[in-house]
py3Dmol code that shows the C-alpha trace and the ligand (Angstrom):
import py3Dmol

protein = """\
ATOM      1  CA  UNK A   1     -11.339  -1.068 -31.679  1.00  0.00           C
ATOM      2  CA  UNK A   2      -9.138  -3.822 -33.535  1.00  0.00           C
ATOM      3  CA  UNK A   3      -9.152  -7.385 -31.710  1.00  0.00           C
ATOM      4  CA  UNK A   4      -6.701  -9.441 -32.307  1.00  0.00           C
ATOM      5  CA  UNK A   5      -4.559 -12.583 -31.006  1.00  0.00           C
ATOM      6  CA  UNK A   6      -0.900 -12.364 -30.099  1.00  0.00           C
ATOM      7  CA  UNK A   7       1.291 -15.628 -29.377  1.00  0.00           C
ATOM      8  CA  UNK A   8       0.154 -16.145 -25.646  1.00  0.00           C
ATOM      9  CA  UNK A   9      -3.197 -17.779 -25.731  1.00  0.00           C
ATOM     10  CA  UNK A  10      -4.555 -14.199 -24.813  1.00  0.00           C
ATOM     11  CA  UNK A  11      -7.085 -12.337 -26.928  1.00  0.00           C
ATOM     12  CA  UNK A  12      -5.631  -8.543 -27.363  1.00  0.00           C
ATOM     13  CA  UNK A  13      -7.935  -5.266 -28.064  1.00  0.00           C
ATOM     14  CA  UNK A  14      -5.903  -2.625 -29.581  1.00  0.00           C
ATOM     15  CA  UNK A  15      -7.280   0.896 -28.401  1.00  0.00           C
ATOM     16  CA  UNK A  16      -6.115   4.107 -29.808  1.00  0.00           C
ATOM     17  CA  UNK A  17      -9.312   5.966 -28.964  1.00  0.00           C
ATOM     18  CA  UNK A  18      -9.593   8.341 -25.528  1.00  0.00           C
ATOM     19  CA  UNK A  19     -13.293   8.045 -25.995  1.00  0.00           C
ATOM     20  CA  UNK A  20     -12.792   4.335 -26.230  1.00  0.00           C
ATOM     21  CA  UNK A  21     -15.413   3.761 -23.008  1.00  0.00           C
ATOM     22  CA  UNK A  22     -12.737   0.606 -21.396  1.00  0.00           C
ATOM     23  CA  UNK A  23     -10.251   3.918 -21.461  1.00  0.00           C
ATOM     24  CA  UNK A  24     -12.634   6.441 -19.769  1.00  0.00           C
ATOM     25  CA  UNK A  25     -13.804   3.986 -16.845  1.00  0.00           C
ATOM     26  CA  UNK A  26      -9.704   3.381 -16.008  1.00  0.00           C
ATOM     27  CA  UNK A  27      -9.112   7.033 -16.467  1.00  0.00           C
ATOM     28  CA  UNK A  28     -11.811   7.788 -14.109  1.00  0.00           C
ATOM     29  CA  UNK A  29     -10.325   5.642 -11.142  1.00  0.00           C
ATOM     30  CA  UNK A  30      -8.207   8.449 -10.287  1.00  0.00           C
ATOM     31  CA  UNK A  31     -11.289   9.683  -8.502  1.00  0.00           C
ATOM     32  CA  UNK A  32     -11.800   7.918  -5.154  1.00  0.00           C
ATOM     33  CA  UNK A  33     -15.482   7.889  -5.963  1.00  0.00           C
ATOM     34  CA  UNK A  34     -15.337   5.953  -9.438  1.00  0.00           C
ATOM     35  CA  UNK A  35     -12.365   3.907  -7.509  1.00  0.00           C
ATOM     36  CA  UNK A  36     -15.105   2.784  -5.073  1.00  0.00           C
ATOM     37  CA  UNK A  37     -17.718   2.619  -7.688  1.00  0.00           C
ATOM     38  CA  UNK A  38     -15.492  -0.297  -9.596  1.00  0.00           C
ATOM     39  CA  UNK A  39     -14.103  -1.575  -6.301  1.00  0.00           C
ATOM     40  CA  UNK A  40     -10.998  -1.075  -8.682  1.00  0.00           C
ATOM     41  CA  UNK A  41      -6.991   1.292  -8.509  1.00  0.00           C
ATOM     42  CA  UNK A  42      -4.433   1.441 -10.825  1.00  0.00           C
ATOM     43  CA  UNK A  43      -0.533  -0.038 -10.821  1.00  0.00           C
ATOM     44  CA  UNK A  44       2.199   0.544 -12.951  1.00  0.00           C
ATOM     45  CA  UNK A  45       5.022  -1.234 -13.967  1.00  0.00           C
ATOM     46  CA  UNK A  46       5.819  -4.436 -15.233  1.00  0.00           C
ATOM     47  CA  UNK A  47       7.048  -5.229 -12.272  1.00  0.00           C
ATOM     48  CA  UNK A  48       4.677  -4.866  -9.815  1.00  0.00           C
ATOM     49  CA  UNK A  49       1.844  -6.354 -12.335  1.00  0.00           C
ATOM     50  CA  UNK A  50       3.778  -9.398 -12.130  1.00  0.00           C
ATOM     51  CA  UNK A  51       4.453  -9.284  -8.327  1.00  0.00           C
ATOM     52  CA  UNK A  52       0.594  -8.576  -8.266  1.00  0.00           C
ATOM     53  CA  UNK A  53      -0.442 -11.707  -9.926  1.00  0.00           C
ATOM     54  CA  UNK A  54       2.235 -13.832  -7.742  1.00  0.00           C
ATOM     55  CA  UNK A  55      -0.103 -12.926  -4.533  1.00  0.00           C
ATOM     56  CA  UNK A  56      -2.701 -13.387  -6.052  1.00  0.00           C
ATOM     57  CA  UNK A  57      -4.159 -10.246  -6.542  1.00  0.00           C
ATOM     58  CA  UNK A  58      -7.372 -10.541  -9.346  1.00  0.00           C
ATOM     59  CA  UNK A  59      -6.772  -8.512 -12.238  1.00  0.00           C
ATOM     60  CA  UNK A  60      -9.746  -6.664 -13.517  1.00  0.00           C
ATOM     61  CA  UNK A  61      -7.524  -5.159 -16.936  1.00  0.00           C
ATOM     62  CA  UNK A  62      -3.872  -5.090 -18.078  1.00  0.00           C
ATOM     63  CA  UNK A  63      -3.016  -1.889 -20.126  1.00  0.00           C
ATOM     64  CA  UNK A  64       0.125  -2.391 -22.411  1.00  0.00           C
ATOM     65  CA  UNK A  65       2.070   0.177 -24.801  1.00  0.00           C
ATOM     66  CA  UNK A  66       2.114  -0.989 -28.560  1.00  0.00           C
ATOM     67  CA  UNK A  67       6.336  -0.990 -27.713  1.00  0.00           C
ATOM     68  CA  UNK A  68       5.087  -4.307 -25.645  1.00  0.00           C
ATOM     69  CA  UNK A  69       4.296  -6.514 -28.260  1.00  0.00           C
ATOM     70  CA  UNK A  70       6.614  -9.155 -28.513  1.00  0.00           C
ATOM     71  CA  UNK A  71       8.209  -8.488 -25.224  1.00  0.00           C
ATOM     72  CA  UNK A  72       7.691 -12.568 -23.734  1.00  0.00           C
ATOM     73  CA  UNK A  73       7.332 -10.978 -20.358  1.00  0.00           C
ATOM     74  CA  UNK A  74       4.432  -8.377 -21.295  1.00  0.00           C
ATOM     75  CA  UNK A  75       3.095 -11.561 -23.430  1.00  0.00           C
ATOM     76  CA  UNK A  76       3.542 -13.369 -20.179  1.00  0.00           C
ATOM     77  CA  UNK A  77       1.677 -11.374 -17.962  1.00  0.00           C
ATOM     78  CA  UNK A  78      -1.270 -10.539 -20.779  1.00  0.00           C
ATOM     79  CA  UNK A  79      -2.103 -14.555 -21.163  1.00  0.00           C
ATOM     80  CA  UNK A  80      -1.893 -14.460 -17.524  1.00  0.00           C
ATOM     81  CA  UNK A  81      -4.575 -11.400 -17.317  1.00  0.00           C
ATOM     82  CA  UNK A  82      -6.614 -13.923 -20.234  1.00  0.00           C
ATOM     83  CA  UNK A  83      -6.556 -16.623 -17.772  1.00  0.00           C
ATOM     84  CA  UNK A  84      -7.697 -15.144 -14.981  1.00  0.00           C
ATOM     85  CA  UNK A  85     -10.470 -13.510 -16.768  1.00  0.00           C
ATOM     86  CA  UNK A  86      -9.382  -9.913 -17.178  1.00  0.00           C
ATOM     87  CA  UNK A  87      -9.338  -7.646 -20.480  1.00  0.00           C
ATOM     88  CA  UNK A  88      -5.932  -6.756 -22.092  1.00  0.00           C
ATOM     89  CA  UNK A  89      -5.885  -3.885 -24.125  1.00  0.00           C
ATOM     90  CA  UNK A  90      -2.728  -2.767 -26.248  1.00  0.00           C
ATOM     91  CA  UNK A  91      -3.123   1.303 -26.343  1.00  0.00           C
ATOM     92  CA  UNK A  92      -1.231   3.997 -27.937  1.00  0.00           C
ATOM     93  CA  UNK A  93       1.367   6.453 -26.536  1.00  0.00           C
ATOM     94  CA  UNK A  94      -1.165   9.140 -25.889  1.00  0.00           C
ATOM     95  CA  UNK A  95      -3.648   6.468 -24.173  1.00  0.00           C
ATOM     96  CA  UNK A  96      -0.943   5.577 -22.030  1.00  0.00           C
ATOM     97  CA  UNK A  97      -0.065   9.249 -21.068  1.00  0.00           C
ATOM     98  CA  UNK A  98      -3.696  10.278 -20.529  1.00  0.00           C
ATOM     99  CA  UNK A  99      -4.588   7.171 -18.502  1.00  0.00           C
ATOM    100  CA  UNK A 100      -1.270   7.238 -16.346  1.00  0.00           C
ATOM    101  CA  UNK A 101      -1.345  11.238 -16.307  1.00  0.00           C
ATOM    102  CA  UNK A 102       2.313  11.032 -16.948  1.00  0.00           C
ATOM    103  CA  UNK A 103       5.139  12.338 -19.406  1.00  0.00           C
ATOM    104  CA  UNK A 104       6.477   9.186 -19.772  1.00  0.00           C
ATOM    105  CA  UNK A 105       4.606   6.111 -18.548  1.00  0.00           C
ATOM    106  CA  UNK A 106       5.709   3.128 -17.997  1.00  0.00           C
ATOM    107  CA  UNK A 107       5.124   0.431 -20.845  1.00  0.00           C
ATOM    108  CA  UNK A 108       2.537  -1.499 -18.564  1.00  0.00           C
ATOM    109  CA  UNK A 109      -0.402  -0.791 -16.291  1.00  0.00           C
ATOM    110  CA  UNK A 110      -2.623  -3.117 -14.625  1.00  0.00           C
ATOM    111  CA  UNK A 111      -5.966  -2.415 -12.956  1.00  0.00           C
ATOM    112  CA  UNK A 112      -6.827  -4.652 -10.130  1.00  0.00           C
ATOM    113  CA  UNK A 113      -9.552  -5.162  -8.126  1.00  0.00           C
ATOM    114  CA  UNK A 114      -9.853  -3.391  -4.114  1.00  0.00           C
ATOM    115  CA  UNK A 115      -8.799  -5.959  -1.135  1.00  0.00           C
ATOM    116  CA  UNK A 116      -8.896  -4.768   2.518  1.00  0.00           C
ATOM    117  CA  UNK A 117      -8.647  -7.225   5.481  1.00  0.00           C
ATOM    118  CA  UNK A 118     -11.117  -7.152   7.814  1.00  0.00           C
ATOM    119  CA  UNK A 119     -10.600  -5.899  11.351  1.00  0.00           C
ATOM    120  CA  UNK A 120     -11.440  -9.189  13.111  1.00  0.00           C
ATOM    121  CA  UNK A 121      -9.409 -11.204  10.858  1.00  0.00           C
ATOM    122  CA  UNK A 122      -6.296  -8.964  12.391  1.00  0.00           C
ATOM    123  CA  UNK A 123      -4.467 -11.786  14.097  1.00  0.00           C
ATOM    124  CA  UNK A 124      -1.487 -11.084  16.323  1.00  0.00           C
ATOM    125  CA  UNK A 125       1.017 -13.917  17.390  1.00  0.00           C
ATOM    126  CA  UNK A 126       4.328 -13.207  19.587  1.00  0.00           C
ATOM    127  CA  UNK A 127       6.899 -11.253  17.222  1.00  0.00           C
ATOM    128  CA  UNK A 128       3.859 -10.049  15.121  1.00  0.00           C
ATOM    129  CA  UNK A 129       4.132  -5.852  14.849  1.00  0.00           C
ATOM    130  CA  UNK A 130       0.770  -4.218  13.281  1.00  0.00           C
ATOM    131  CA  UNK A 131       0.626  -0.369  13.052  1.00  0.00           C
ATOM    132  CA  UNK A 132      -2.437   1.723  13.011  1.00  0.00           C
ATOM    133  CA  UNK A 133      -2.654   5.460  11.938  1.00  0.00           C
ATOM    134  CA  UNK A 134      -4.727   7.707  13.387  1.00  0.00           C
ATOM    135  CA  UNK A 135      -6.616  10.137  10.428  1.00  0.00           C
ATOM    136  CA  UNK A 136      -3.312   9.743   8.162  1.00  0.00           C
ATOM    137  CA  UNK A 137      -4.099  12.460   5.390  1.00  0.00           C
ATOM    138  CA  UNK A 138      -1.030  12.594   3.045  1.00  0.00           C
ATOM    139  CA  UNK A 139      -0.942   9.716   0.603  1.00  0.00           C
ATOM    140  CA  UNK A 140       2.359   9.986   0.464  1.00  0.00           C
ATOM    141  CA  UNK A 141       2.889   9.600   4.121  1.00  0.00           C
ATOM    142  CA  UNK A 142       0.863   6.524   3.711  1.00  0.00           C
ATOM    143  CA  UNK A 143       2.354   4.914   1.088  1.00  0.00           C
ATOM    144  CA  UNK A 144       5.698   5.368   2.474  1.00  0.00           C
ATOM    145  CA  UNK A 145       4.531   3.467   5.683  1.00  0.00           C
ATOM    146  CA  UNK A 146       3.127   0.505   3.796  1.00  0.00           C
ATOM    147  CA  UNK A 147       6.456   0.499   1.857  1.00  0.00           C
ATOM    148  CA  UNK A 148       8.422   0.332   5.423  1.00  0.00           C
ATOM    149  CA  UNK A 149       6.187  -1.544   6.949  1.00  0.00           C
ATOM    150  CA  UNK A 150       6.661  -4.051   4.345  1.00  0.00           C
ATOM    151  CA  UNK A 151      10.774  -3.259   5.001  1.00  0.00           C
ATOM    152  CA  UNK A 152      11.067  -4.126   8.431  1.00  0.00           C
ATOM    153  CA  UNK A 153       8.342  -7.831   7.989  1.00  0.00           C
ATOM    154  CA  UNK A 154       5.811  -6.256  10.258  1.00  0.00           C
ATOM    155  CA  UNK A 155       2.418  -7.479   9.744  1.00  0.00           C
ATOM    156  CA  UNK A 156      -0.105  -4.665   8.373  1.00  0.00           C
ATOM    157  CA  UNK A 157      -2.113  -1.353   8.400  1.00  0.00           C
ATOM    158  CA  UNK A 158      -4.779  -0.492  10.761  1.00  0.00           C
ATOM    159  CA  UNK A 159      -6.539   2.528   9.567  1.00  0.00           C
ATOM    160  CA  UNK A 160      -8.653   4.442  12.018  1.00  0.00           C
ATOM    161  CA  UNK A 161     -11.205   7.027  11.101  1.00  0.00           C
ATOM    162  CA  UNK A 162     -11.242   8.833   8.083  1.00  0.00           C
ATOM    163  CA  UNK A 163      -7.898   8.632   5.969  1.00  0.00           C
ATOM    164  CA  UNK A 164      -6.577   9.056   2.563  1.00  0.00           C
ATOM    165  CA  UNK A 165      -7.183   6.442   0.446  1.00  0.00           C
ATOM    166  CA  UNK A 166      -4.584   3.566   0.211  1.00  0.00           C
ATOM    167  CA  UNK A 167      -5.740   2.485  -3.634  1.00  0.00           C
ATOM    168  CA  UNK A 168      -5.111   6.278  -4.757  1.00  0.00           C
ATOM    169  CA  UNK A 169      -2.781   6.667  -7.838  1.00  0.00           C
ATOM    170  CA  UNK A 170      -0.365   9.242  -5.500  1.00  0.00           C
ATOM    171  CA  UNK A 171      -0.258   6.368  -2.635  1.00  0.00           C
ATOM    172  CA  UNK A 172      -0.276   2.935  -4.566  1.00  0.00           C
ATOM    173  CA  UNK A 173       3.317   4.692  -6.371  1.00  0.00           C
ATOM    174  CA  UNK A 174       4.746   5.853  -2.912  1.00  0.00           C
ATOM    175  CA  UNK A 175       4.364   2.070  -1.456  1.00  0.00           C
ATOM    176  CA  UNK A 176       6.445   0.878  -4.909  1.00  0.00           C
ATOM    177  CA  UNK A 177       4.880  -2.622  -5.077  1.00  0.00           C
ATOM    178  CA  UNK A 178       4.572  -3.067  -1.277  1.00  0.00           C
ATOM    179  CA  UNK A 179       0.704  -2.459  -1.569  1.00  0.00           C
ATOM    180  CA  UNK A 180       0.148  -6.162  -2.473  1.00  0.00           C
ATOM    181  CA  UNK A 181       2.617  -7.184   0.362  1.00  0.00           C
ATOM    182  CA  UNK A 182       0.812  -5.391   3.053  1.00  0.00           C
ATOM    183  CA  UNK A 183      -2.771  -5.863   4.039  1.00  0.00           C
ATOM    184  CA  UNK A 184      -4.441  -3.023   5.447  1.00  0.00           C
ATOM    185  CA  UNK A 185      -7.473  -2.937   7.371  1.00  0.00           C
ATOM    186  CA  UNK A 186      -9.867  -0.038   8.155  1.00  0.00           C
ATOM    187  CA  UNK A 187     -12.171   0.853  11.359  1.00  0.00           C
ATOM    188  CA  UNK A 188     -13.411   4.098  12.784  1.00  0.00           C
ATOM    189  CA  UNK A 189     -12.238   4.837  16.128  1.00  0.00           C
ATOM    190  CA  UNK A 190     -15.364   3.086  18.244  1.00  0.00           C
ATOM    191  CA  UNK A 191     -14.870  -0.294  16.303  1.00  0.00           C
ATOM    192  CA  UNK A 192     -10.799  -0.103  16.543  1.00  0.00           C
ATOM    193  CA  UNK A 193     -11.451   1.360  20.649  1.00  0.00           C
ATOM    194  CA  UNK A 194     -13.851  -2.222  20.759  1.00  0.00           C
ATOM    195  CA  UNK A 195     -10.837  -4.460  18.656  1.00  0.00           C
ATOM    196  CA  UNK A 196      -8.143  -3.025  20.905  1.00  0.00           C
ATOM    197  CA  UNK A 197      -9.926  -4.206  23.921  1.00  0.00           C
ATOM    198  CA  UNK A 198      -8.989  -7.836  23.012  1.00  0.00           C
ATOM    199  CA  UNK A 199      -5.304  -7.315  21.501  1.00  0.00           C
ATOM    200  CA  UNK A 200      -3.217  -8.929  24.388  1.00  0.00           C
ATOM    201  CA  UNK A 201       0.063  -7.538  23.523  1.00  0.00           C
ATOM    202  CA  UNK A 202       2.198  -3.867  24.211  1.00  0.00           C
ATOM    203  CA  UNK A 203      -0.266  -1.041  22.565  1.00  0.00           C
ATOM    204  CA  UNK A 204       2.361   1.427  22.054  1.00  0.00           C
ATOM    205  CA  UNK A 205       1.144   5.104  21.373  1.00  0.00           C
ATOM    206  CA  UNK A 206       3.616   7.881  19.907  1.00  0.00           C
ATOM    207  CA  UNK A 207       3.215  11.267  21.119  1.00  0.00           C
ATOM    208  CA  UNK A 208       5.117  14.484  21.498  1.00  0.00           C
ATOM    209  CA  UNK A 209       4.078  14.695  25.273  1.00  0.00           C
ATOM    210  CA  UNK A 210       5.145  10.867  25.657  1.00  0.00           C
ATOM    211  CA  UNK A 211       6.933  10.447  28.906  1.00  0.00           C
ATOM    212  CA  UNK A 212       8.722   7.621  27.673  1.00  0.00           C
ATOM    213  CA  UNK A 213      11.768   7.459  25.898  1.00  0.00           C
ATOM    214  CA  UNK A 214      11.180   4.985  22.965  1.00  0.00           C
ATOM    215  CA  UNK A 215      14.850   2.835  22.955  1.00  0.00           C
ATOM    216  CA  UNK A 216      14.039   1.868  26.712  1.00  0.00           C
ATOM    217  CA  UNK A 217      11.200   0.050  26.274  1.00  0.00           C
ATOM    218  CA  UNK A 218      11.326  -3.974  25.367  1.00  0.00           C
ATOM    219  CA  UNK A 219       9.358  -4.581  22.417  1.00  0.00           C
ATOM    220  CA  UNK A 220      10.627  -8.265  22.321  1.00  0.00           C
ATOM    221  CA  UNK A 221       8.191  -9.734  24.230  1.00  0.00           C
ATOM    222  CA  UNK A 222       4.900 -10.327  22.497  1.00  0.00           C
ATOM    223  CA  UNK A 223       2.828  -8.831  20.053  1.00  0.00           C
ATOM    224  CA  UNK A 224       3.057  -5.017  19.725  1.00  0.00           C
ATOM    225  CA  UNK A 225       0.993  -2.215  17.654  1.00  0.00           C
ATOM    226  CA  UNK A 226       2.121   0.582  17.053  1.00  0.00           C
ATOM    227  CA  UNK A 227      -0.085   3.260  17.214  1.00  0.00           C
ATOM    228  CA  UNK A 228       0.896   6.703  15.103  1.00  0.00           C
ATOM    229  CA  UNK A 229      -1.211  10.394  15.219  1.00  0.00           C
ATOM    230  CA  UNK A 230      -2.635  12.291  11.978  1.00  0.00           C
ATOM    231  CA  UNK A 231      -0.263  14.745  10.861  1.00  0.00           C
ATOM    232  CA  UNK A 232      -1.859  18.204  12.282  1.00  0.00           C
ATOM    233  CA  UNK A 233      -3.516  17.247  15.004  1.00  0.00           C
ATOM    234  CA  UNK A 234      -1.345  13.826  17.047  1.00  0.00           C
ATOM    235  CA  UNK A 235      -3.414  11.227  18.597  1.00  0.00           C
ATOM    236  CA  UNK A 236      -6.489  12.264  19.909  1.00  0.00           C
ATOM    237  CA  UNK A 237      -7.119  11.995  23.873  1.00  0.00           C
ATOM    238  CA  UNK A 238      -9.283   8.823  22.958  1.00  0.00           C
ATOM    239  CA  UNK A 239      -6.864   6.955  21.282  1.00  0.00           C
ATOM    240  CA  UNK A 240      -3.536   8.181  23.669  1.00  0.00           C
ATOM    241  CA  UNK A 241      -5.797   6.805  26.632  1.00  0.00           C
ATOM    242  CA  UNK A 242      -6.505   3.407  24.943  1.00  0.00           C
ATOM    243  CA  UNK A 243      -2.443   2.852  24.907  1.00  0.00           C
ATOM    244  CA  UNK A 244      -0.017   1.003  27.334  1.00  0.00           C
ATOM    245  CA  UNK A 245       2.915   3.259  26.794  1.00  0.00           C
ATOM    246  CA  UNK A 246       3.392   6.981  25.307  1.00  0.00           C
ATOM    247  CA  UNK A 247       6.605   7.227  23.415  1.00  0.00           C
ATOM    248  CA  UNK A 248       8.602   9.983  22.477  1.00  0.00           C
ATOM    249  CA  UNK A 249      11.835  10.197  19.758  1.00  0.00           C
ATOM    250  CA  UNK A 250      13.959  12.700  21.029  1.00  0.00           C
ATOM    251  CA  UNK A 251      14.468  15.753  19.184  1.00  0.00           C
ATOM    252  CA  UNK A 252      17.334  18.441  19.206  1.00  0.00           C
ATOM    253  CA  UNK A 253      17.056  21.848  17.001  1.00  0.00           C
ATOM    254  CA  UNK A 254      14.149  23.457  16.016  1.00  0.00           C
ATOM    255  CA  UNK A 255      11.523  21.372  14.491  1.00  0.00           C
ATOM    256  CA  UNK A 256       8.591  20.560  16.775  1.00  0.00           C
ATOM    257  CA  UNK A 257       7.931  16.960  15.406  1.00  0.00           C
ATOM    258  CA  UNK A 258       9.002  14.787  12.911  1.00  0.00           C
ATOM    259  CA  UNK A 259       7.258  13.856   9.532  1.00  0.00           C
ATOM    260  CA  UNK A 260       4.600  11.012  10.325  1.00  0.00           C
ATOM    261  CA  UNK A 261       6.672   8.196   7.725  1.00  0.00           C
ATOM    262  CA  UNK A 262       9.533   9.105   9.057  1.00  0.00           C
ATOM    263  CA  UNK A 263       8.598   8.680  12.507  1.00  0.00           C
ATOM    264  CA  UNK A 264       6.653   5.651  11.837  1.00  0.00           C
ATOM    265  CA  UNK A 265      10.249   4.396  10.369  1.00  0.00           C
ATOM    266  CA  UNK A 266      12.193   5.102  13.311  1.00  0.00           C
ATOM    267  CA  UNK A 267       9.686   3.276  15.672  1.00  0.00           C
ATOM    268  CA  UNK A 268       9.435   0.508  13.458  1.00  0.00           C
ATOM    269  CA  UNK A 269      13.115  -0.276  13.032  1.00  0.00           C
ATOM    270  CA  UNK A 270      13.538   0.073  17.018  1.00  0.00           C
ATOM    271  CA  UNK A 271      10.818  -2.580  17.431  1.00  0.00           C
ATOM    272  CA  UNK A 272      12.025  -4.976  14.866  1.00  0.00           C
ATOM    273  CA  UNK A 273      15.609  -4.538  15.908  1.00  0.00           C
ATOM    274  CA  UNK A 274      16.412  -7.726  17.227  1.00  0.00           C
ATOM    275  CA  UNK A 275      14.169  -9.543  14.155  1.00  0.00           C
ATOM    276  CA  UNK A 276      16.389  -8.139  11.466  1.00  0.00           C
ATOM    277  CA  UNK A 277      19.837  -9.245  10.065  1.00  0.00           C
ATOM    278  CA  UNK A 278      22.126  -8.233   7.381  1.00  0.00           C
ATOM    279  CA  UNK A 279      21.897 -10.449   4.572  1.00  0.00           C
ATOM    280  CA  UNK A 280      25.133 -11.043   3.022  1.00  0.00           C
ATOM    281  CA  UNK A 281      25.348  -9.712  -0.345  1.00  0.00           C
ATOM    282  CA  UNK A 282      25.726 -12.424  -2.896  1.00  0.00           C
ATOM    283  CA  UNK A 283      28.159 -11.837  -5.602  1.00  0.00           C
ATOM    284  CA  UNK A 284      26.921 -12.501  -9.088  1.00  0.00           C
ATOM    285  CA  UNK A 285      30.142 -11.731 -10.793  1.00  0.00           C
TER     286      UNK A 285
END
"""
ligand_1 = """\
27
SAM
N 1.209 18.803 15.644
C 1.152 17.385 15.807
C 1.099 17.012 17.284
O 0.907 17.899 18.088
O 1.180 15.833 17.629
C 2.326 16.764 15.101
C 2.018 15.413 14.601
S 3.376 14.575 13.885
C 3.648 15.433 12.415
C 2.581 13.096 13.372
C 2.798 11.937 14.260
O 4.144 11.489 14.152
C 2.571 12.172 15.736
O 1.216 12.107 16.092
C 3.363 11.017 16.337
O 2.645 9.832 16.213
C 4.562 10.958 15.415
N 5.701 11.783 15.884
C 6.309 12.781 15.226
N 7.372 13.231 15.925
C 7.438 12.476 17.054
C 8.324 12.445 18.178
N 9.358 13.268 18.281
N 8.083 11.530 19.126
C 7.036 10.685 19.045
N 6.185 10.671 18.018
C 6.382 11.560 17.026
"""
view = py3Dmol.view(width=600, height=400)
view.addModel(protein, "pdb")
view.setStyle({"model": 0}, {"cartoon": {"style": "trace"}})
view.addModel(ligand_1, "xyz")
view.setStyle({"model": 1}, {"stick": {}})
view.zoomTo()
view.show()
């Protein structure tokens, strides 16, 4: 392993090595139990390394293909790793590959340490929307609610009872970026049963035997969660009991339910209806 300084006041190792042991520890974090273990996960892109750092997220290491050097933004972002006392390692192609899994990686990966928000610091205000999910077991699914969730400005992620893991390589690319946007919280069901008991606004529950037709109720007046089922099994009795309302999407055709994301999506943009507005689209030409 070379060291060596680049223009940014950041100190660079170069690593061309798989055995190098920096590269096995952030291979390894594709495992949820070395992911724990570090209290670490694994972004890529330039992009959302940068958006990272903007909010504040702590950067454990920044990973960077030797096509990088020179780049000013990759130099950027590696004296910004320096400074906020992470390791930046410049790695060859076939690091790169082997760490990301992928054919062709992007030019930048940054590890980052684990952040979840605790359940009592969940704070709901009038106009505030939180969703939890029930057992959600596809990290695709997941990721694809953070990203909306992040879409529509609604506030978080409760998780409830055992769920795929939001720091996973499969869900951190599904949210693209909006994982550092969104905080998430987790609970099993007797702690989130105990939290709901003292969340004063609309606790609305979505189930296929929901009586109520979700565009007739009034979301616009306080706080609402929205409350979503795993993907096999719905909310469980427990949970559809704790809720004020049981909604329903109407379906035609065959299909007996709708994908969880896309459900979640539906709800989410009914809620925040009156909250969102069409930019207008500024012309750079
Ligand atoms: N077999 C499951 C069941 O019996 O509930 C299907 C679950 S569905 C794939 C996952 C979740 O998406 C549901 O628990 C519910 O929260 C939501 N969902 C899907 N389709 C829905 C619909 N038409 N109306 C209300 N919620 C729906």
């Amino acid at each position: 392993m070379n060291e060596r300084h680049i223009g940014a006041p950041g100190q660079v190792k170069e690593v061309t090595s798989l055995a190098n042991p920096l590269i096995k520890d952030i291979k390894a974090l594709a495992l949820k139990k070395f992911r724990d273990q570090q209290n670490a996960f694994m972004a890529e892109g330039l992009k959302l390394v940068i958006d990272a750092l903007d909010l504040g997220w702590q950067i454990k290491t920044l990973v960077f293909a030797k096509a990088g050097r020179g780049n000013p933004a990759v130099e950027k972002v590696a004296a910004r790793t320096v400074a906020a006392g992470g390791t930046v390692l410049e790695v060859s192609e076939k690091v790169l590959v082997a760490i990301t899994r992928r054919d062709n990686p992007q030019m930048v990966v940054g590890v980052f340490s684990q952040r979840y928000l605790a359940l009592k610091d969940v704070r709901a205000d009038n106009g505030d929307v939180w969703v939890a999910l029930d057992r959600v077991r596809d990290p695709g699914n997941l990721g694809t609610v953070i990203r909306t969730v992040d879409a529509v400005g609604a506030k978080g992620i409760i998780l409830v009872g055992d769920t795929t893991d939001p720091f996973s390589v499969e869900t951190v690319r599904a949210t693209m970026g909006s994982i550092f946007a969104v905080p998430v919280a987790r609970t099993t069901t007797e702690a989130f049963l105990a939290w709901r008991g003292g969340f004063s606004g609309l606790v609305a529950g979505t189930h296929l035997k929901g009586a109520v037709d979700y565009r007739s109720v009034d979301f616009s007046r306080g706080p609402v969660l929205l409350m979503m089922g795993n993907e096999q099994q719905g909310l469980p009795e427990t949970l559809a009991a704790s809720c004020d309302r049981l909604l329903r999407i109407p379906q035609a055709g065959r299909a007996d339910s709708l994908n969880l994301a896309v459900a979640t999506g539906i709800m989410l943009f009914e809620i925040r209806r009156g909250a969102l507005k069409l930019e207008p689209i500024v012309d750079l030409q």
